[in-house]
Structures are given as C-alpha cells and as structure tokens.
C-alpha positions in Angstrom: 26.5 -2.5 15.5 25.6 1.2 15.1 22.6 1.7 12.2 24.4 4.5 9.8 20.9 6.0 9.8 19.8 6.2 13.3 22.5 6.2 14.7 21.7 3.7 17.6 23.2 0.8 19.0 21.2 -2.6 17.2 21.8 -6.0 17.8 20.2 -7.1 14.8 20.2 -5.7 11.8 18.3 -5.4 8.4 21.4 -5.2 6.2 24.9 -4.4 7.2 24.2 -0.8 7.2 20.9 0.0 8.6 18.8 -1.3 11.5 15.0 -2.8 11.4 13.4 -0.3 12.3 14.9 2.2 10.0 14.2 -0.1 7.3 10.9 -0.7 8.1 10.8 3.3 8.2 11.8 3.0 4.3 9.3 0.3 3.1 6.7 2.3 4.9 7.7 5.7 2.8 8.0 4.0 0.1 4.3 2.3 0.1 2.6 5.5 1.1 4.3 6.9 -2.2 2.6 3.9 -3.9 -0.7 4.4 -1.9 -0.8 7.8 -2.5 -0.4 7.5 -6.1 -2.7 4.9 -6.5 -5.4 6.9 -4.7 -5.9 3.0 -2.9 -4.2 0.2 -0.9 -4.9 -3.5 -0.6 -4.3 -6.2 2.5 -1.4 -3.7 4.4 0.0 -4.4 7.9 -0.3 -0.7 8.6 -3.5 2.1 7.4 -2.0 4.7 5.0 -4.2 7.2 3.8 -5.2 6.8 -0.1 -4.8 10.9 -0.5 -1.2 11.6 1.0 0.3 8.2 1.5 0.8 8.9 5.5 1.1 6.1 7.9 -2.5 6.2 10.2 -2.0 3.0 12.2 -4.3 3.0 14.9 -4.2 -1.0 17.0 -8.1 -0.1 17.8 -9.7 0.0 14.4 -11.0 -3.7 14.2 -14.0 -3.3 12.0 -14.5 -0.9 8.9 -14.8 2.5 9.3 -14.1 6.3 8.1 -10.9 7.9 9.5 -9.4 10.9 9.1 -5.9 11.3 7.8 -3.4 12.7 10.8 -1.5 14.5 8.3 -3.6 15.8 5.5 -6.9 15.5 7.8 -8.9 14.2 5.0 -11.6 11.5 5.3 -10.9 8.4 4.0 -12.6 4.5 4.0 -11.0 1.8 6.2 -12.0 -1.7 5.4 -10.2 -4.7 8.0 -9.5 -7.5 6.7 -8.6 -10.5 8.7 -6.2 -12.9 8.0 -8.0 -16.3 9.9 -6.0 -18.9 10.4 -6.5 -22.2 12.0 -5.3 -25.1 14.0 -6.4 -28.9 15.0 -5.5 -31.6 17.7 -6.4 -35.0 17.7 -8.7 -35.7 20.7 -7.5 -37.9 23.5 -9.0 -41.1 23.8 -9.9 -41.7 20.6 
C-alpha cells in the first residue's frame, strides 16, 4: 500500500491511509504541543523539550542531565527513568 502522506510504499500500516511511521510523526507533534504547553513531560519514549515541544531524542543520554533544545537551543532538565523489569527460572536439579 502507498501512505497518502508519505507517499512510500508500506507493508504495514497504521490505519488504512497512513503508514507507521507517519503516524508516529503525528503522535510525536502532537505531544510536543502538550509538552510545550505544559512547560513539563512525564515517563516519554522520546526527550521533547518542555519550552518548544521539539523532539531531542538522543539513544546516549542514560543518566540525568541538562540538554540543550536542537531547535529553540534552550537548556532544559533531563531526568531517565528506567522501566526494570524482570524474569525467573527454576534451577535445574532441584
């Protein structure tokens, strides 16, 4: 099928109009509109800057820090949360 955004050829689809990736292009706009009126964001898969509401992912930040917004350059607080989860197996022999 052909995403009536993007225009490219998808095998899978978010809807029967658009692609993934275009929608994930939506939900992302439209959380960095929420971000960026809230001044704040909470437990996202992706950094969005609390002035502006841009997208700053960045796969190296593992601990908190202070980054600087790539769009409006302004500093902001980065907190990293981790979501631990874990597993068990019975030990053999016993």
């Amino acid at each position: 099928m052909i995403c009536s955004r993007c225009q490219k050829l998808k095998y899978h689809m978010a809807s029967d109009k658009i692609c993934w990736d275009c929608q994930k292009d939506d939900e992302n706009k439209k959380t960095g509109e929420d971000v960026a009126k809230a001044g704040t964001s909470s437990y996202e898969k992706e950094i969005f800057c609390p002035y502006c509401g841009c997208s700053n992912s960045d796969d190296e930040v593992h601990e908190n820090t202070v980054m600087t917004c790539y769009d409006c350059e302004k500093d902001f607080d980065v907190e990293v949360d981790y979501d631990i989860r874990y597993s068990t197996y019975r030990k053999e022999g016993k």
